[in-house]
LONU-208979 format. One record per residue: residue number from 1; residue in three letters; x, y, z of N, C-alpha, C in turn. Coordinates in pm, 1 decimal. Atoms other than C-alpha are relative to their C-alpha. Last residue first. Layout:
<r NUM,"ALA",<X,Y,Z>,<X,Y,Z>,<X,Y,Z>>
...
This chain:
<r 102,"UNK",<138.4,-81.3,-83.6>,<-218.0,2737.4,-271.7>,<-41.7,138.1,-113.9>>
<r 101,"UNK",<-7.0,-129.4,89.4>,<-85.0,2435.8,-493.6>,<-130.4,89.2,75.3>>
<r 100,"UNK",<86.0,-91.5,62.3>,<-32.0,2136.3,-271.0>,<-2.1,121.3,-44.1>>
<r 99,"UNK",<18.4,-131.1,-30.3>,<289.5,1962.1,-296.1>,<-126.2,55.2,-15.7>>
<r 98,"UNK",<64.6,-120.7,112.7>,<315.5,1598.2,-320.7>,<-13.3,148.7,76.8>>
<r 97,"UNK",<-13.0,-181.0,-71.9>,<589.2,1351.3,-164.7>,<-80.5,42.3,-108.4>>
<r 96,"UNK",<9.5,-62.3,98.7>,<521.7,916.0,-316.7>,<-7.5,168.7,105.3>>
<r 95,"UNK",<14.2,-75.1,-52.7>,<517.1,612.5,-196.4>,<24.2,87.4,-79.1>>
<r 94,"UNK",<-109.3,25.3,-170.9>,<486.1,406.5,-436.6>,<-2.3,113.1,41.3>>
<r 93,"UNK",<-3.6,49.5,35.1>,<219.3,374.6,-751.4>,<138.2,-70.5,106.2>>
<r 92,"UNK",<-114.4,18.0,-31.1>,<42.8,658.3,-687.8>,<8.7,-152.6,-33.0>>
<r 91,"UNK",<-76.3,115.4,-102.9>,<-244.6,689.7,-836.1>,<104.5,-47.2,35.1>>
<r 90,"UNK",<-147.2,30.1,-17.2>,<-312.4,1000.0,-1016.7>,<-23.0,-71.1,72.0>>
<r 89,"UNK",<2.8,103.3,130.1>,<-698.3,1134.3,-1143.7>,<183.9,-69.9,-1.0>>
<r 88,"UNK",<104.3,99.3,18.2>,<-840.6,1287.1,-841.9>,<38.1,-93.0,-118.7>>
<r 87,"UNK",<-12.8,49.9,-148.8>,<-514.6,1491.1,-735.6>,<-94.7,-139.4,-53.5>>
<r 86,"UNK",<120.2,-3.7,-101.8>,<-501.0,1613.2,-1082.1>,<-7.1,-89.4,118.9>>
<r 85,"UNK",<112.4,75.7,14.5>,<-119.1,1653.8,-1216.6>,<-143.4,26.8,73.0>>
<r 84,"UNK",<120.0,10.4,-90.1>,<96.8,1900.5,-1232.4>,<-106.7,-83.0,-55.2>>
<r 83,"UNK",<-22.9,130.2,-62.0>,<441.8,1904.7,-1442.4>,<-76.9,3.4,141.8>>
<r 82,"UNK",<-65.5,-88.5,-54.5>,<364.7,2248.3,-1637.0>,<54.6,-100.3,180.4>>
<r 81,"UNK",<-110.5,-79.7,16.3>,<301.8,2076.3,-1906.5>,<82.6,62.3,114.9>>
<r 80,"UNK",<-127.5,96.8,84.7>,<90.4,1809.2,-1788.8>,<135.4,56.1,-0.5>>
<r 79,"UNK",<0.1,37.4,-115.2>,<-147.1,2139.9,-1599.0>,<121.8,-116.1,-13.8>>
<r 78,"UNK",<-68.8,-87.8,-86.9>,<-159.5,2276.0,-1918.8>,<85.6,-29.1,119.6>>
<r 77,"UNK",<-146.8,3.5,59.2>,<-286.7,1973.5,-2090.8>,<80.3,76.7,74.4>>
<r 76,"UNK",<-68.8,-55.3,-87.2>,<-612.7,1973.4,-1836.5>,<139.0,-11.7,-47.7>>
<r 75,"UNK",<47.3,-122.8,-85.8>,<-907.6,1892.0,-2019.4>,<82.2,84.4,32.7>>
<r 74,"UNK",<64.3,-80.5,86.7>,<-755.7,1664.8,-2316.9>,<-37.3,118.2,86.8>>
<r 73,"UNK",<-36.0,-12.4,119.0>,<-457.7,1491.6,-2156.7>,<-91.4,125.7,-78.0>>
<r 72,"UNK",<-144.0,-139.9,20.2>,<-561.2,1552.5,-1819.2>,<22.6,17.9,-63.0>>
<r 71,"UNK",<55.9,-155.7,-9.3>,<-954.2,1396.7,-1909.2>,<144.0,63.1,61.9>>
<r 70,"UNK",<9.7,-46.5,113.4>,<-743.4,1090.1,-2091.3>,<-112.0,194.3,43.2>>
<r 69,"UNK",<102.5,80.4,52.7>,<-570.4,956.7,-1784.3>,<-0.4,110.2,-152.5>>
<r 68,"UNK",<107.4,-104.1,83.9>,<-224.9,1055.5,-1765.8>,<-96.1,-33.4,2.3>>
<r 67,"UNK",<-63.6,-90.0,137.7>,<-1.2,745.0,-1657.2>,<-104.2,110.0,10.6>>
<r 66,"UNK",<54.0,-25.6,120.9>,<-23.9,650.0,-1321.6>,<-8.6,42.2,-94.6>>
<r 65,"UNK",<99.7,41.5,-6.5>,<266.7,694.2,-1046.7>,<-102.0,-11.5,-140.6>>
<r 64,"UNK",<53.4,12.3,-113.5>,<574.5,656.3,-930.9>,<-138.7,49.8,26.7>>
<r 63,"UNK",<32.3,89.5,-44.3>,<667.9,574.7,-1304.2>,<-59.8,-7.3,127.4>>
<r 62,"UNK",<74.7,46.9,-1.2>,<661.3,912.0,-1381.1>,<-15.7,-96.6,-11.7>>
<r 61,"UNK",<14.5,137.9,47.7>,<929.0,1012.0,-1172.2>,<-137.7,-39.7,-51.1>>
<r 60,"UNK",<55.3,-6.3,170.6>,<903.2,1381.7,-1152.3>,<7.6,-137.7,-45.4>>
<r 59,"UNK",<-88.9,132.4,81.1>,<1074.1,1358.0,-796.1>,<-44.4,-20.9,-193.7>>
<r 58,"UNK",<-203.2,17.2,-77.4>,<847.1,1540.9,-573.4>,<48.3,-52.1,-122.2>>
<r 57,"UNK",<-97.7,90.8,-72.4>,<480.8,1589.5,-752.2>,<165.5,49.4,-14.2>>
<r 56,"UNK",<-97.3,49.7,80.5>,<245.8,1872.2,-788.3>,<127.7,-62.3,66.4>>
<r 55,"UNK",<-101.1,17.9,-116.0>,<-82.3,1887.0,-714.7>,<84.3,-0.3,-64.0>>
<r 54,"UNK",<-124.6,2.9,61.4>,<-393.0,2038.0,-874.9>,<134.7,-33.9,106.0>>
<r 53,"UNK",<-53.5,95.8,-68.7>,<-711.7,1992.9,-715.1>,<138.8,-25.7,-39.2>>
<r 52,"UNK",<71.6,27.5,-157.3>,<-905.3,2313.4,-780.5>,<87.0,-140.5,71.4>>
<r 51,"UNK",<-71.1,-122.8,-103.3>,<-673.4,2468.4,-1037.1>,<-94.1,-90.5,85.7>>
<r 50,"UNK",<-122.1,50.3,29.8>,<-829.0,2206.3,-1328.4>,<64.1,51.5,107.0>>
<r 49,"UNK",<-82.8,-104.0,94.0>,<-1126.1,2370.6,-1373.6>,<112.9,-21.1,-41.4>>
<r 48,"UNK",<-24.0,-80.0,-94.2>,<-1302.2,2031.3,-1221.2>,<79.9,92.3,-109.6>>
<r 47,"UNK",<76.9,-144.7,36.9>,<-1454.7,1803.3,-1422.8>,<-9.8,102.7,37.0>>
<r 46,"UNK",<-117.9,-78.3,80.5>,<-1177.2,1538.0,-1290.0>,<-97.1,111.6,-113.2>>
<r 45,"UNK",<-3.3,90.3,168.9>,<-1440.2,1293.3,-1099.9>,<99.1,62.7,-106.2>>
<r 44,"UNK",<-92.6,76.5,40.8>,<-1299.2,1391.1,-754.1>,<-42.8,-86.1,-119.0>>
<r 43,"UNK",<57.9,144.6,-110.6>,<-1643.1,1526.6,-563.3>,<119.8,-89.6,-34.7>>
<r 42,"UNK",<85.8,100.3,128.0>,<-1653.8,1801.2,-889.5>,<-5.1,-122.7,109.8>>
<r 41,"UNK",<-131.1,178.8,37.7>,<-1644.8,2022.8,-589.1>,<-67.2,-48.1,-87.9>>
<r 40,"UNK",<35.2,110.9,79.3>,<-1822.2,2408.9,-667.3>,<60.7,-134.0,-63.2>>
<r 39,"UNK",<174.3,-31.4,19.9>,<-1760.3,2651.7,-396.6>,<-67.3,-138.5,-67.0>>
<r 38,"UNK",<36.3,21.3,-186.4>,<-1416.5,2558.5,-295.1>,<-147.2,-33.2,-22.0>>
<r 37,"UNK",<56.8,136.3,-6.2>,<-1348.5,2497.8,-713.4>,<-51.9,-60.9,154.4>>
<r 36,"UNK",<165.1,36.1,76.6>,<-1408.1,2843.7,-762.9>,<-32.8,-112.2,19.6>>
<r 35,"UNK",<101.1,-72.2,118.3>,<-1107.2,2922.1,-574.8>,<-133.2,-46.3,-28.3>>
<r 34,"UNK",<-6.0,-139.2,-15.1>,<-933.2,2643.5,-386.5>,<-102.1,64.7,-94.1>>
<r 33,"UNK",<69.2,-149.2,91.2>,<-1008.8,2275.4,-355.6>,<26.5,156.8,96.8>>
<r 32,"UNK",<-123.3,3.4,156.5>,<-713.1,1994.6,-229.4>,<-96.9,151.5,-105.6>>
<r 31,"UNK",<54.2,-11.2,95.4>,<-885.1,1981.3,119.7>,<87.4,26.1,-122.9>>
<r 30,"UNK",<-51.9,-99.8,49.8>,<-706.7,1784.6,376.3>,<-70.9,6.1,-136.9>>
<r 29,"UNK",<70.5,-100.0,-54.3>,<-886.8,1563.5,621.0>,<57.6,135.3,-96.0>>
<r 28,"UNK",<-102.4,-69.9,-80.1>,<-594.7,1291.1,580.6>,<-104.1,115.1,40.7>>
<r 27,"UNK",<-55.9,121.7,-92.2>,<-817.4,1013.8,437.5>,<54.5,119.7,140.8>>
<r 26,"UNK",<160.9,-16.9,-40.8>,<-988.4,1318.0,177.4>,<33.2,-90.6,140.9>>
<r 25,"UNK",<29.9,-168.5,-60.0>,<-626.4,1413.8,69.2>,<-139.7,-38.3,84.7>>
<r 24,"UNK",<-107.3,4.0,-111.8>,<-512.2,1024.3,31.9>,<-70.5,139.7,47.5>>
<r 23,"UNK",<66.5,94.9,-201.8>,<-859.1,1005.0,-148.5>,<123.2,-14.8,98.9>>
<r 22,"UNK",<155.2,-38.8,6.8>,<-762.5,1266.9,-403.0>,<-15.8,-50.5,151.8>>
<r 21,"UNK",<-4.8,-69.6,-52.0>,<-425.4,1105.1,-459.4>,<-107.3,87.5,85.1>>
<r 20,"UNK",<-71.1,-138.4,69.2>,<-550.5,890.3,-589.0>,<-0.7,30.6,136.3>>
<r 19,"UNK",<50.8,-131.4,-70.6>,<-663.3,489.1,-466.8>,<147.3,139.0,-34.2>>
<r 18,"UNK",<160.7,-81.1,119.3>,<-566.5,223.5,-703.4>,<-54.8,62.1,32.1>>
<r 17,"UNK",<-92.7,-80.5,120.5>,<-317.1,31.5,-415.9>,<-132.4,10.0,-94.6>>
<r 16,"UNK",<-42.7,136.9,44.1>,<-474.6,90.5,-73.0>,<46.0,49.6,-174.0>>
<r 15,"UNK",<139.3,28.4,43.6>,<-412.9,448.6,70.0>,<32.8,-142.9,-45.7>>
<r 14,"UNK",<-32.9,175.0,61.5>,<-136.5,477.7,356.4>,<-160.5,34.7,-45.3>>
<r 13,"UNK",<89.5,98.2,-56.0>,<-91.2,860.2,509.1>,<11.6,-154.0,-107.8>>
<r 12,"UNK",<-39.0,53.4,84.9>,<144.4,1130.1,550.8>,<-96.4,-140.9,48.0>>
<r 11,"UNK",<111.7,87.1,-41.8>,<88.0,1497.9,680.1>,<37.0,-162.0,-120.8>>
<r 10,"UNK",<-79.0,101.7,-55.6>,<336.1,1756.7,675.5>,<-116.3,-106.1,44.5>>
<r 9,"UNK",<90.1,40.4,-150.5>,<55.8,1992.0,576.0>,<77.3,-99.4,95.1>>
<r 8,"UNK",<35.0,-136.5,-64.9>,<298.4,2153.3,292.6>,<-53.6,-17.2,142.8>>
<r 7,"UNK",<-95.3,-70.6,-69.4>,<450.5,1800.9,215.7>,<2.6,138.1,99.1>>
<r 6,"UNK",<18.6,-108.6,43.3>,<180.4,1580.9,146.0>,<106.5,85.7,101.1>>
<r 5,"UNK",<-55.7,-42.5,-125.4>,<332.3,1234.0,221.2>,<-69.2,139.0,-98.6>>
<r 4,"UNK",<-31.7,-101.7,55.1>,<168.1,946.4,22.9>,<57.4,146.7,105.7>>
<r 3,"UNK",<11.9,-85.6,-106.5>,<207.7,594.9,121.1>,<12.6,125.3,-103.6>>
<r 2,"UNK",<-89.8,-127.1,-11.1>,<180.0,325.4,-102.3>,<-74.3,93.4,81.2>>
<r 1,"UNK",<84.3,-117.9,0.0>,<0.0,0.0,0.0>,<88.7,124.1,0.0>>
C-alpha cells in the first residue's frame, strides 16, 4: 500500500493500491479545492477547472505513479506541461511527496 506524504501539511498517510491522490487528501482531512473549485467540488471525478485539485509531484518520476488519464490529456494539458497533475486522477504507484498548490 503506497504511502503518500503531502509536504505543505506535513501529513502522511497509507491508501490501498488504485486509490488517488484525491482520497489520500480526503483520508488525511485535507482539502485539495481552492477558488471556484471551494464553492463548486466536482467530488474527484476530474470536471473540475483544473486549479481546484492540482498537485504537484516530488521527484518527476513518472513511473511513481499513473499514466495521464485521458480527461488531463484533453481537459487539463496545461497542468501536464507544467508538471501538475489532478489529485483525483493519479495513483500513486509508491510512496510518493506531493505539494499542494495554494
Amino acid at each position: 500500500m503506497p504511502k503518500v506524504s503531502f509536504e505543505m501539511e506535513s501529513v502522511t498517510v497509507e491508501i490501498p493500491a488504485g486509490g488517488t491522490i484525491w482520497d489520500a487528501a480526503q483520508k488525511a482531512g485535507i482539502s485539495l479545492h481552492r477558488g471556484f473549485g471551494e464553492a463548486h467540488h466536482c467530488d474527484g471525478n476530474g470536471w473540475c477547472t483544473g486549479s481546484a485539485c492540482a498537485v504537484d509531484l516530488r521527484g518527476r518520476d513518472p513511473a511513481a505513479v499513473s499514466a495521464p488519464t485521458w480527461k488531463e490529456r484533453w481537459l487539463h494539458g496545461q497542468l501536464l506541461r507544467n508538471h501538475k497533475r489532478l489529485a483525483c486522477q493519479c495513483a500513486p504507484q509508491r510512496d510518493l511527496t506531493v505539494v499542494t498548490i495554494p
